[in-house]
Backbone bond lengths (Angstrom), bond angles and torsions (degrees), N, CA, C in turn:
res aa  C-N    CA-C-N  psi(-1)  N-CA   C-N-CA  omega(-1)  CA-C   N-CA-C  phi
1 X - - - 1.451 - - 1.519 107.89 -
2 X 1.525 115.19 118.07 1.323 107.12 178.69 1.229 139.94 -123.23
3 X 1.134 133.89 166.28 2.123 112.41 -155.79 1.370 93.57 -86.08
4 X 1.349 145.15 141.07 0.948 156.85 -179.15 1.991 112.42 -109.96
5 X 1.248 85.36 54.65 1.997 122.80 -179.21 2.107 92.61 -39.90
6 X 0.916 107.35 147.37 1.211 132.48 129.95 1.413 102.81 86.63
7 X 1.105 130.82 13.72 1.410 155.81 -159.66 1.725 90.67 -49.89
8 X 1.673 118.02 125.18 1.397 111.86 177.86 1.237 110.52 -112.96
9 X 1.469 114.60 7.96 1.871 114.36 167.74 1.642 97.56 103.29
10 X 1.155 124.93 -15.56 1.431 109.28 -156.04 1.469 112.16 -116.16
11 X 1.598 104.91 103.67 1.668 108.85 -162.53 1.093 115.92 -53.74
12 X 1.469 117.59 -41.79 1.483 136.26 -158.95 1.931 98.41 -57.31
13 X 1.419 110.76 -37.17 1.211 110.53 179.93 1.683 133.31 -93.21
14 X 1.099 112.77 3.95 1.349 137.42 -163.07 1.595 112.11 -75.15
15 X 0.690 124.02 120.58 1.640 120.90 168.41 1.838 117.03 -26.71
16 X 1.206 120.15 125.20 0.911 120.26 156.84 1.360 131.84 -81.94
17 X 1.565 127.76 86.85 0.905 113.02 167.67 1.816 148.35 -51.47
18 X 1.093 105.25 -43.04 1.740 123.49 163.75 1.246 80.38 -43.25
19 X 1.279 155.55 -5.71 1.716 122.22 -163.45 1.270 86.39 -115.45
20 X 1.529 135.90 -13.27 1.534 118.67 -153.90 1.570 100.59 -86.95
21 X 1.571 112.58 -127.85 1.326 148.05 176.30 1.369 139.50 175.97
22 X 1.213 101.34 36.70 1.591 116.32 154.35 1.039 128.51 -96.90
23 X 1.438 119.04 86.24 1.471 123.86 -172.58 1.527 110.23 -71.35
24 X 0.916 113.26 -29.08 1.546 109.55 177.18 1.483 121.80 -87.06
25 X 1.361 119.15 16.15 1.480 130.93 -165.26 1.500 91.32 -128.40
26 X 1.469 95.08 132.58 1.475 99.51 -172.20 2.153 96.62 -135.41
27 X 1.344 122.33 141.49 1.233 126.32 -167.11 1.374 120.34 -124.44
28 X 1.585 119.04 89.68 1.035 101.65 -177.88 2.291 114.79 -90.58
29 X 0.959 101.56 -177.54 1.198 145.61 -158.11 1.568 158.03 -70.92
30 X 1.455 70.24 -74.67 1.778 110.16 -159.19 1.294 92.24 -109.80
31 X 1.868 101.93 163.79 1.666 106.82 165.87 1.605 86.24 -156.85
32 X 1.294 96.25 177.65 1.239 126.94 -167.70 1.759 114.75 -110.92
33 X 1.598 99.63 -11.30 2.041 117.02 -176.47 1.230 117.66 -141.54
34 X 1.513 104.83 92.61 1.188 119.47 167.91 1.673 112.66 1.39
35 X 1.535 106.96 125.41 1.636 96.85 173.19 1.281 122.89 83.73
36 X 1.275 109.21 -15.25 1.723 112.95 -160.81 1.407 100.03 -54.57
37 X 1.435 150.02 156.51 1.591 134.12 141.93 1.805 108.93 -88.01
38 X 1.298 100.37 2.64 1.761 92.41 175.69 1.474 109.83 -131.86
39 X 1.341 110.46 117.04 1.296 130.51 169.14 1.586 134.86 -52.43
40 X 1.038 110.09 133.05 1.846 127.27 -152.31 1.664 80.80 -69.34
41 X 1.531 113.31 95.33 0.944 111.54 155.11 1.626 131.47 -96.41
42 X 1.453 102.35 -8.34 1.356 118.12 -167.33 1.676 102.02 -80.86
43 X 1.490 102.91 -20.22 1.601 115.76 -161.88 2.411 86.31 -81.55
44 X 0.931 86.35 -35.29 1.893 98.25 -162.78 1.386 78.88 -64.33
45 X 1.553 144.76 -52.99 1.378 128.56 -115.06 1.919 80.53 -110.12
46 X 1.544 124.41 -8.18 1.283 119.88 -156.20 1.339 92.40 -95.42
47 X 1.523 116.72 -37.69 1.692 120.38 -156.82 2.203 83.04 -67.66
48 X 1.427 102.56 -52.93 1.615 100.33 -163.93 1.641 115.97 -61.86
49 X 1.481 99.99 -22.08 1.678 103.82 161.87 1.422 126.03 -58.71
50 X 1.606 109.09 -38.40 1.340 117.20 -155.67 1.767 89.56 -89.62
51 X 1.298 124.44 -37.30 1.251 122.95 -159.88 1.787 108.57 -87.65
52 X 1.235 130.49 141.09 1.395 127.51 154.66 1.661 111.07 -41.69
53 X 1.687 89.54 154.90 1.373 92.83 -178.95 1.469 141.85 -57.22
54 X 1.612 111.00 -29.95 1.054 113.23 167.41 1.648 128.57 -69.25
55 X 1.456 109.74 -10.90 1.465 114.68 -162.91 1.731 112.75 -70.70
56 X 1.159 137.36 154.89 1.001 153.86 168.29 1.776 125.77 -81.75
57 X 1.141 130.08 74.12 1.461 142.13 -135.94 1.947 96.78 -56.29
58 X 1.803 107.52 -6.40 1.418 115.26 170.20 1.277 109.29 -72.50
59 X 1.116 126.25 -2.13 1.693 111.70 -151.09 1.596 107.34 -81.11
60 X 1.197 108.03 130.19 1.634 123.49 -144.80 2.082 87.20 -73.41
61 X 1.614 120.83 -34.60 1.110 132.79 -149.16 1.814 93.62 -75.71
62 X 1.361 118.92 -34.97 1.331 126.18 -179.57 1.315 122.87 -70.53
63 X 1.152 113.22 8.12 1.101 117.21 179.37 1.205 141.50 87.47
64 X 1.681 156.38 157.47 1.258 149.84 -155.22 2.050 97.24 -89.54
65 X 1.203 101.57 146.17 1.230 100.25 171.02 1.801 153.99 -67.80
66 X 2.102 80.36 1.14 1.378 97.32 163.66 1.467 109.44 90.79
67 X 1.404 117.02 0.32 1.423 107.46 179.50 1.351 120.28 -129.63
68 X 1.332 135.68 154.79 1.637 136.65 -126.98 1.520 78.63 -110.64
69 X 1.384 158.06 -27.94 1.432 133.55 172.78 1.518 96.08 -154.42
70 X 1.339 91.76 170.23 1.080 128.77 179.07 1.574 137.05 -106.88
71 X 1.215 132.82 146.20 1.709 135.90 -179.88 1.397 119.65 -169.17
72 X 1.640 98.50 122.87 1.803 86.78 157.42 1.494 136.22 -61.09
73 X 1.117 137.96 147.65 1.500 137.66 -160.09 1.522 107.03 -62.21
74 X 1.500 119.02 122.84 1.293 104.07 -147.98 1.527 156.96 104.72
75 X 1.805 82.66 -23.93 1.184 88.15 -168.74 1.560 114.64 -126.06
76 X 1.612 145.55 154.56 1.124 132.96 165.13 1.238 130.81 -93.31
77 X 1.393 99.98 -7.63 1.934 99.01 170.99 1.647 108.23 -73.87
78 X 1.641 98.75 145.09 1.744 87.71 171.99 1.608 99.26 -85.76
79 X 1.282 100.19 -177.59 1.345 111.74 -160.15 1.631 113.30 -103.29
80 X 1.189 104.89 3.56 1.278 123.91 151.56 1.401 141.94 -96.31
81 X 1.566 89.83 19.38 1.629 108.23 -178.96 2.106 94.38 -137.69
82 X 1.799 98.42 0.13 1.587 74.48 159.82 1.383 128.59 -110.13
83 X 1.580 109.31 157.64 1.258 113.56 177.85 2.191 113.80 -36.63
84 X 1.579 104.92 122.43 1.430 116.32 -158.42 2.072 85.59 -75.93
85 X 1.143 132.31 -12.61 1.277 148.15 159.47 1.821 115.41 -40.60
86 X 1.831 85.35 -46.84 1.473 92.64 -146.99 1.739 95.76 -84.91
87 X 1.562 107.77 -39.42 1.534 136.82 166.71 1.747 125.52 -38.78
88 X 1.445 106.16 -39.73 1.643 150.14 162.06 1.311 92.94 -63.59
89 X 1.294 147.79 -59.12 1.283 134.97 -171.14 1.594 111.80 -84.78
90 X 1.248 112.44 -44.43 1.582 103.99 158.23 1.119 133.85 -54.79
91 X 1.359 133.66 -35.05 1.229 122.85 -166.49 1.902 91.72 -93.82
92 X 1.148 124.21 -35.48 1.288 113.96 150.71 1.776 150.75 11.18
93 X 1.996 76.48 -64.41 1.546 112.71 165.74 1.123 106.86 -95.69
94 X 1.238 134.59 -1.97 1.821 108.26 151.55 1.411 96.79 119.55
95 X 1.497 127.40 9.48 1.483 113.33 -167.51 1.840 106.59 -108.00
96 X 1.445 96.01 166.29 2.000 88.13 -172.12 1.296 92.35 -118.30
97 X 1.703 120.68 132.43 0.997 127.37 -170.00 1.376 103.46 -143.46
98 X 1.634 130.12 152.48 1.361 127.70 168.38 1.983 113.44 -62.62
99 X 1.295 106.19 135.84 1.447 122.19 174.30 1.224 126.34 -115.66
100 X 1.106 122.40 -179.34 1.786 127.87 -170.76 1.364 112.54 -148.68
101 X 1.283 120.80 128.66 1.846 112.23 -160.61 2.207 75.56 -123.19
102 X 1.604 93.56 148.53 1.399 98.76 -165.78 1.690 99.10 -82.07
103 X 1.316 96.15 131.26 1.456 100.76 177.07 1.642 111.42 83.52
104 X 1.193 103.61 37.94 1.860 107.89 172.58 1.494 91.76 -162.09
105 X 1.370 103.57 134.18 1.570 132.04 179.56 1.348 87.39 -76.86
106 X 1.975 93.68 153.13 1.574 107.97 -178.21 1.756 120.88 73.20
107 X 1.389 96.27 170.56 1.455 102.15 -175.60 1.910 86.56 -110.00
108 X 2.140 72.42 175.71 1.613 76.73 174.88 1.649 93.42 -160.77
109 X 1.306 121.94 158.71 1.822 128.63 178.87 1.117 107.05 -66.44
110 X 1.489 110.28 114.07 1.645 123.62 -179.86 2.038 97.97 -46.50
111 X 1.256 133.62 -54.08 1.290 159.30 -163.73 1.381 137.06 -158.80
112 X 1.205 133.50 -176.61 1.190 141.78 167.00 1.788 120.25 -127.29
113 X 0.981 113.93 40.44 1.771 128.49 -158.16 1.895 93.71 -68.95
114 X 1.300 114.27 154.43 1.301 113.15 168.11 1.233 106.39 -120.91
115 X 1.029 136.97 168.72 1.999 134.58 -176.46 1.210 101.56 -74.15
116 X 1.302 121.30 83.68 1.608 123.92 -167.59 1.835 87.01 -167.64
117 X 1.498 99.33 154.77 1.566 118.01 150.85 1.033 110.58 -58.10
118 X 1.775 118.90 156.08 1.381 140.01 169.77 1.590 101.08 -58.26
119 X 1.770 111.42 -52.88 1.552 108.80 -164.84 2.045 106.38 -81.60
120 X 1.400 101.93 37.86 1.571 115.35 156.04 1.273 128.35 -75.40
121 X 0.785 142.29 111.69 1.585 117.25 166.74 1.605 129.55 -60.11
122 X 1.145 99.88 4.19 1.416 109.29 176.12 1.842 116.01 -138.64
123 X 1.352 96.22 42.64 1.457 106.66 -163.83 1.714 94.43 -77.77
124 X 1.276 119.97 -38.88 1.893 103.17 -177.66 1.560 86.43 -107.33
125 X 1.552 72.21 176.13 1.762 102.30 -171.37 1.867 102.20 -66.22
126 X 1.323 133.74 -62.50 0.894 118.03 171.66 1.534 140.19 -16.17
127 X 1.223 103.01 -59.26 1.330 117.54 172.87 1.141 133.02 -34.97
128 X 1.342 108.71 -75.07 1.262 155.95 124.46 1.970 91.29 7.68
129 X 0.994 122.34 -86.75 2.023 145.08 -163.95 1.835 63.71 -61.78
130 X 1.408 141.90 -133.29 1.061 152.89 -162.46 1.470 109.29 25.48
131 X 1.575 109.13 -66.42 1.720 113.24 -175.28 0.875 93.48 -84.32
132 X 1.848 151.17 -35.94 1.668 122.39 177.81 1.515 102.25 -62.46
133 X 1.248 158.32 -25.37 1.315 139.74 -147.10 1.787 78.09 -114.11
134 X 1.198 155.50 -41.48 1.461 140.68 168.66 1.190 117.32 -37.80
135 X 1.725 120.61 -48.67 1.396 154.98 -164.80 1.867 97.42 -51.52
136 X 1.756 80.15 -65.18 1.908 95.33 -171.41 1.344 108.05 -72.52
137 X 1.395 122.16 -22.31 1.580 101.38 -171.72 1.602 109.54 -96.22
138 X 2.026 110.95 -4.96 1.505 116.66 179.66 2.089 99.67 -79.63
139 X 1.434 97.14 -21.12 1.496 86.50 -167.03 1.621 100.62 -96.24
140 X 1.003 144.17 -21.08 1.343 154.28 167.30 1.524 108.45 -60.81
141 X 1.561 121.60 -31.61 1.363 122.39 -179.81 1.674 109.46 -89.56
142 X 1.256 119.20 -36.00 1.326 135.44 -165.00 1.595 112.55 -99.01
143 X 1.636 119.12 -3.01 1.591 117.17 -162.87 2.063 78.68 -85.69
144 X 1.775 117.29 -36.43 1.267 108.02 -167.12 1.435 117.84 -49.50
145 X 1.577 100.65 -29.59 1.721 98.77 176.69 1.158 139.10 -87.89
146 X 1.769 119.06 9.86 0.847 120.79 150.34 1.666 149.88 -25.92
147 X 1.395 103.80 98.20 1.685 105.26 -169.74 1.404 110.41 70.43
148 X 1.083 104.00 33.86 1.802 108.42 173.51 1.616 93.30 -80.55
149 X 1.425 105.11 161.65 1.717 106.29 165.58 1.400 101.05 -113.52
150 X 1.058 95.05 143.35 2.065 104.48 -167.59 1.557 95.61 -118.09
151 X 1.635 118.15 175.46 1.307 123.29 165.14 1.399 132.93 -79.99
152 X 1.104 152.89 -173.87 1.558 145.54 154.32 1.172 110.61 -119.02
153 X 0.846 130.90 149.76 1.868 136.61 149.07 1.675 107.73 -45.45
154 X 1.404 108.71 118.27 1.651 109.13 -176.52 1.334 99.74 -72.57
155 X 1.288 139.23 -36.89 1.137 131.58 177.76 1.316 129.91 -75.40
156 X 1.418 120.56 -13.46 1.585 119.14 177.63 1.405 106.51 -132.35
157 X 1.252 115.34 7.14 1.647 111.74 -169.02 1.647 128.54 52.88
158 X 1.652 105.98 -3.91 1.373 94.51 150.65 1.594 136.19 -74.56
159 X 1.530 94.30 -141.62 1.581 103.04 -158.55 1.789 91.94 -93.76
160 X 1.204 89.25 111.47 1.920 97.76 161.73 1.555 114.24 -20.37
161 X 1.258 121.60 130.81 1.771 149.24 163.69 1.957 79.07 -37.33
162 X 1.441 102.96 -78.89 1.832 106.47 -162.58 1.064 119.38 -62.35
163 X 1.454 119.18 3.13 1.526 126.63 -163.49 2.023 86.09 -85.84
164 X 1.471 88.74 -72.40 1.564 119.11 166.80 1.552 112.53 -17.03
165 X 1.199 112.66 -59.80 1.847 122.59 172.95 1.464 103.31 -60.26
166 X 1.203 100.22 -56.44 1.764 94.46 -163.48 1.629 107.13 -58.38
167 X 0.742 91.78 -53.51 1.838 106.55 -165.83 2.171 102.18 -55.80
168 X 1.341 107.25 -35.20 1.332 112.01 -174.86 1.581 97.14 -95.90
169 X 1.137 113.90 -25.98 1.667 82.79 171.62 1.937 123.93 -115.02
170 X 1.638 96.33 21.76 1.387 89.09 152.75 1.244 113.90 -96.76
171 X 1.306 145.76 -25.45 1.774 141.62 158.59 1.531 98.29 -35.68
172 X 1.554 105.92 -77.39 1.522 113.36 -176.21 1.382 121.06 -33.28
173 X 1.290 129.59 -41.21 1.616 129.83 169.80 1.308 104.99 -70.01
174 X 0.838 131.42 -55.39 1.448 128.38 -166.92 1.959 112.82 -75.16
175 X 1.044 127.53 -30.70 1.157 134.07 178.40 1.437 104.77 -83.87
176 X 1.150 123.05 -56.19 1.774 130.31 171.73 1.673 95.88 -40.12
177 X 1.846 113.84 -72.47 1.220 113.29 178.74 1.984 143.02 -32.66
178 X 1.550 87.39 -39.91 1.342 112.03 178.89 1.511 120.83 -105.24
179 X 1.515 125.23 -13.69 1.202 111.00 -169.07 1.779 89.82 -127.85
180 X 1.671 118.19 -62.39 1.204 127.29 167.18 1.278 141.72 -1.43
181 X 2.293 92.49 -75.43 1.369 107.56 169.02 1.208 119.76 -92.76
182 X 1.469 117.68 6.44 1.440 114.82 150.40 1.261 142.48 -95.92
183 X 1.330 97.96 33.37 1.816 117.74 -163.09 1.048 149.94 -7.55
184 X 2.033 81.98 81.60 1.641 110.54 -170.64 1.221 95.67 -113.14
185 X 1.650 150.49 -33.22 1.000 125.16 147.33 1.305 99.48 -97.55
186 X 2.190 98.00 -174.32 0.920 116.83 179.16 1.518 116.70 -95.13
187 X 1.309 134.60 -24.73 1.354 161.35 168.89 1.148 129.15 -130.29
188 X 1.152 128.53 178.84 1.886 135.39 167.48 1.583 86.53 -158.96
189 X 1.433 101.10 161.84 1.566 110.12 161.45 1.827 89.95 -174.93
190 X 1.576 89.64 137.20 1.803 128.75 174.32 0.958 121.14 -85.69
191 X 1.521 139.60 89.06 1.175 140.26 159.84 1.344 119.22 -94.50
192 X 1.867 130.06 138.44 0.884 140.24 170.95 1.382 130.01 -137.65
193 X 1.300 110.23 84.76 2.086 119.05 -167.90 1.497 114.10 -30.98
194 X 1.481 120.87 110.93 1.234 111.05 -170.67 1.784 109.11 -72.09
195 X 1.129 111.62 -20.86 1.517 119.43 -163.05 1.209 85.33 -84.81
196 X 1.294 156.90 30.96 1.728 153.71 123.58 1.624 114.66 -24.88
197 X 1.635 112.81 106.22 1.512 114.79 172.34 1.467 105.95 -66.59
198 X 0.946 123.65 108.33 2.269 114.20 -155.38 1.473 66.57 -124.34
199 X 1.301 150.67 -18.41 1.481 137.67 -179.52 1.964 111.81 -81.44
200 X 0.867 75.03 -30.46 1.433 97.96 -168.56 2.457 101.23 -88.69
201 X 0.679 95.28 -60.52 1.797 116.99 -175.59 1.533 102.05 -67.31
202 X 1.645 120.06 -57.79 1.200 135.12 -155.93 1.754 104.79 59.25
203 X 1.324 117.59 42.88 1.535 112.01 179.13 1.588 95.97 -148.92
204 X 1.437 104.78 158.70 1.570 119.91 176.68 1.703 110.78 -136.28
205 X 1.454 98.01 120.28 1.516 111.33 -174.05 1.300 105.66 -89.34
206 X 1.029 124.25 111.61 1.889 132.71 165.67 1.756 113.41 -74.56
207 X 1.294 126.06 144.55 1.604 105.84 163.36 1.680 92.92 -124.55
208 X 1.596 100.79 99.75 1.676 95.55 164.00 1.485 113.37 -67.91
209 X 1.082 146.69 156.82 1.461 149.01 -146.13 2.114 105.56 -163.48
210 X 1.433 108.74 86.64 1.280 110.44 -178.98 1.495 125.84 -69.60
211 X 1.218 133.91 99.18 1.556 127.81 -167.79 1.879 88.59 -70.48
212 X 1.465 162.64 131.57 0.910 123.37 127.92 1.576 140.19 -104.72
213 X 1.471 125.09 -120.11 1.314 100.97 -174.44 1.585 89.21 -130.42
214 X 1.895 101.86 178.25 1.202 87.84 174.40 1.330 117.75 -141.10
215 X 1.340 126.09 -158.14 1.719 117.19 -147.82 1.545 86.17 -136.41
216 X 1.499 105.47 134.31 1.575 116.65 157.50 1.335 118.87 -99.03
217 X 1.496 102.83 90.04 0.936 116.88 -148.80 2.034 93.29 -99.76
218 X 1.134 101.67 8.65 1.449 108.79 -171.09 1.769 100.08 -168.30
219 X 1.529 115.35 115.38 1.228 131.46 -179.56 1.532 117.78 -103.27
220 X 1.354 120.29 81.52 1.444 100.94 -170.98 1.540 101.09 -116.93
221 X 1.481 86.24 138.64 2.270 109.21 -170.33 1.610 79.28 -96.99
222 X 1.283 87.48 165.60 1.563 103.59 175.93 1.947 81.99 -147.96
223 X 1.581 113.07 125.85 1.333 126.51 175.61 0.939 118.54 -135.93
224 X 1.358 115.46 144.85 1.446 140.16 -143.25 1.599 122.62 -164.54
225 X 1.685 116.03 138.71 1.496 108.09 156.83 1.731 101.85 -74.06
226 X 1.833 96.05 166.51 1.347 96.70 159.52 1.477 90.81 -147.56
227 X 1.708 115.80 174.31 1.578 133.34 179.48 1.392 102.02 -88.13
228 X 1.093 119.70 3.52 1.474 112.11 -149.91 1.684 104.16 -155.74
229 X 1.666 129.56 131.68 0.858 124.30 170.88 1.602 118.95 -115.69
230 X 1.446 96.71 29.42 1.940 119.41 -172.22 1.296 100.65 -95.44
């Protein structure tokens, strides 16, 4: 998460993030003191502490961020006196800034974008926290099997039917357990190619496979009379 210092007001010139590729670099923004040139990053890093991994530090349901105004880094207008035009083009570029929804006290995080394209898979920060916490709990389960000796199939010289079970359903307990029933994703699923030369390689390729969830991140009603309530 990084302070996004020195901010001179002028969108047209600003880094485009959506254009880069640092998915794991995330830029905030915003401040909380008039003028500041360094951005409330401590405020960005508290909402993603307090929240599970999958959460979106926007999420309107969590509440306002607790602070009496708002500013871009740099800047002295609050951000509820700028053009919602000008705001639309910033967050655009990928940056996380405090917002204002009409008719709700407090601010709130426009997003969680990382310096990455939308068509990333790891374009917001969420995401991103989701596969690092899969990452740590696949290598924490799998470092025990290191140099274990496993069985083969006598008939094809691959990787044992029970080898296959075991190995896919200790990830599966533990990821279901920790990420699943705490509904940060929506699925997991364990695949392991039985036709693996593991005689030949001495290695075993897993494909963990993340279903996750997703964000309404845009609510649009469409309203209307009708003749008819059938």
């Amino acid at each position: 998460m990084l302070d996004g210092r020195d901010f001179q007001g002028t969108l047209g010139s600003i880094l485009d993030l959506r254009a880069s590729a640092y998915n794991t670099v995330a830029v905030a923004l915003g401040t909380d003191v008039s003028g500041s040139e360094n951005a409330a990053v401590g405020l960005v890093l508290g909402r993603l502490a307090k929240n599970p991994v999958q959460r979106n530090i926007g999420r309107v349901k969590d509440g306002d961020l607790g602070i009496q105004a708002a500013f871009l880094t740099g800047q002295t207008t609050d951000i509820k006196d700028i053009a919602l035009a000008s705001l639309d083009a910033l967050h655009d570029k990928g940056y996380i800034f405090p917002r204002k929804f009409q008719g709700k006290n407090g601010y709130y995080f426009n997003d969680d974008p990382t310096a990455s394209p939308l068509s990333d898979d790891y374009s917001s920060v969420a995401r991103g926290r989701i596969i690092d916490k899969a990452l740590t709990l696949a290598y924490t389960t799998y470092v025990e099997e290191i140099l274990d000796d496993l069985q083969v199939d006598t008939v094809t010289g691959r990787i044992a039917a029970a080898v296959i079970k075991d190995y896919q359903a200790k990830i599966k307990s533990v990821l279901d357990l920790e990420m699943t029933a705490k509904d940060e994703v929506s699925n997991v699923t364990v695949t392991i190619d039985p036709k693996q030369n593991v005689l030949s390689t001495n290695k075993v390729v897993i494909s963990l496979k993340i279903l996750p969830k997703f964000y309404s991140k845009e609510i649009a009603v469409t309203l209307g009379f009708t003749t008819s309530n059938g």
